[in-house]
N, C-alpha and C positions, 0 to 999 in steps of 0.2 A: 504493500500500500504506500502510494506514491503522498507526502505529504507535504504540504506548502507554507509557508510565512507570509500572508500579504499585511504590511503596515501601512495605514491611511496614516498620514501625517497630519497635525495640528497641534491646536492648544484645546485644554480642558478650560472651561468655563462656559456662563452663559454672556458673557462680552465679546466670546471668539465668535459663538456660534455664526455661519451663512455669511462666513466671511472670505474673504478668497485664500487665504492662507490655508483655511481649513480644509481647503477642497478633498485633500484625502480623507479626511472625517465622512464627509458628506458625501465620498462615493461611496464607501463601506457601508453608509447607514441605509443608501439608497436601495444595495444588494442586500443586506439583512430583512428588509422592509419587504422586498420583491420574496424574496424566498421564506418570509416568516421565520427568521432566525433573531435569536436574542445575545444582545454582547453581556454580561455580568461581569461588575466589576475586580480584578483582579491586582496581582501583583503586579506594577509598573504599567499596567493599562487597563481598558474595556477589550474583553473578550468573546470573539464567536468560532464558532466553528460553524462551516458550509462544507458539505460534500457535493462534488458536480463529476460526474464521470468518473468514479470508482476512486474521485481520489480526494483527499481532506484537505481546505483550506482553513487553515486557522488566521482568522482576522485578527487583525488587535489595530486600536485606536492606543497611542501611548501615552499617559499621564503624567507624564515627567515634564512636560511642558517641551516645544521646539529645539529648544538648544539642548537637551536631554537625551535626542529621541533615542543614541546610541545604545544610550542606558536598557532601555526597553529590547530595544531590537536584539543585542546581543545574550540577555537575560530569555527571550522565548526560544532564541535559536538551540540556545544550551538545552535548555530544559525540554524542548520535545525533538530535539537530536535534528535536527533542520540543516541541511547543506547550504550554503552562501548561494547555489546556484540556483536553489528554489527560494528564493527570498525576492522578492516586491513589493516595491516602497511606490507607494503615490504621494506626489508632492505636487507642489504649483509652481510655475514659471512664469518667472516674468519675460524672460526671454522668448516667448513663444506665442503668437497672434490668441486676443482671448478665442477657446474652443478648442484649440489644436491641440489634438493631442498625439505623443510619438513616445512609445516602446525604446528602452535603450538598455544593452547589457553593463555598461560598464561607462564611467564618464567623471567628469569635476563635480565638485557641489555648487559651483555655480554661483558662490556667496548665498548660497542658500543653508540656514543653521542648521536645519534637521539634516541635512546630507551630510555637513561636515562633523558634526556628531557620530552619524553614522558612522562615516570616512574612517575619522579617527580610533572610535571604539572597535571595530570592526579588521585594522590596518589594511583595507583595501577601497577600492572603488569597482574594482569586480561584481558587481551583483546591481539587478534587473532594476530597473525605476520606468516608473509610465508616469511624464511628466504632464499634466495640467495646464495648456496656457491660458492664462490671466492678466495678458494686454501689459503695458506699461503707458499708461495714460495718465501719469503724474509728474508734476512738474519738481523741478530741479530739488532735491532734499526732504522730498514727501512722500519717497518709497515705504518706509515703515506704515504711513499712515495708508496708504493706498493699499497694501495686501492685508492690512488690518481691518480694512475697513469692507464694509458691507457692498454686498452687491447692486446695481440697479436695476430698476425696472427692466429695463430691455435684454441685461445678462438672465438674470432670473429666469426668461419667458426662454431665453434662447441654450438655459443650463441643461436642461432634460435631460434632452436627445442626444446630448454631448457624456453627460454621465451614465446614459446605458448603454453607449459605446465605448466607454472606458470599462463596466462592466463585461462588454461584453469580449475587452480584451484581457481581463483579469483572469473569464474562463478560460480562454483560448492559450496563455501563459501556462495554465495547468493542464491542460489537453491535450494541444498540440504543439507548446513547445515556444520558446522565446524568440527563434530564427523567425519558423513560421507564420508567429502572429504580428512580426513587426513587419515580415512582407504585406499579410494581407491586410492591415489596420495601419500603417504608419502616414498614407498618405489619406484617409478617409476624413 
């Protein structure tokens, strides 16, 4: 039995919440919601487990807050014996047109906290991320506040169909393979 690590990246609170930074939060909840699956709160995160084609994805949303996430990620790996190569991390990019989103095995963190936590705790960059774009529509010295900050009306409306295709590349990671789903999903 083949089994996975997906981490939605965020912060815990109801300040983050529907925020863009939280986008991994909010795609994992989307998939638990879809499948009637429940996270309960555990050590260093919120936990679910999803089974999709004979194989175990174990979610976690991490509670350590963004610059932490290392902490999490490398504490679930240990403990349900998880290889580096079945591990994915959803994060948000600013570097990427809001909606896009692109499969990657291996890469920088991009000045992104949760990554370099990762990075660090982890001592690689080897392992799988499906980054989120979330536009960079803020002016000069207002990045914190812009991926902190809430969605607008017209992202909201245009979020969905963008989150069950990130879903439906999280199955495809456990399915058929991180090559394969970034050929058929990378440019969609």
């Amino acid at each position: 039995m083949s089994k996975f690590l997906i981490v939605g990246l965020g912060n815990i609170g109801e300040e983050y919440e529907n925020t863009r930074h939280n986008i991994g939060f909010t795609i994992l909840d989307a998939l638990s919601e879809e499948n009637n699956i429940k996270f309960t709160v555990d050590k260093l995160a919120s936990v679910a487990t999803y089974k999709f084609k004979g194989k175990t994805l174990l979610l976690i949303k991490p509670s350590t807050y963004m610059n932490l996430s290392g902490k999490a990620v490398n504490y679930w790996l240990q403990l349900e014996k998880i290889n580096t190569e079945n591990l994915l991390v959803l994060t948000d990019d600013l570097a990427l047109p809001f909606g896009s989103i692109r499969m990657k095995g291996k890469g920088s963190d991009g000045g992104h906290n949760g990554l370099k936590s990762i990075q660090e705790t982890l001592m690689t960059t080897e392992y799988a991320r499906l980054r989120f774009g979330v536009g960079n529509e803020f002016s000069k010295g207002k990045q914190v506040d812009y991926v902190l900050g809430k969605w607008n009306e017209d992202e909201k409306k245009a979020l969905e169909p963008r989150i069950k295709l990130a879903i439906e590349m999280i199955q495809g990671f456990a399915s058929i393979g991180l090559q394969r789903t970034m050929s058929a999903y990378n440019n969609k």
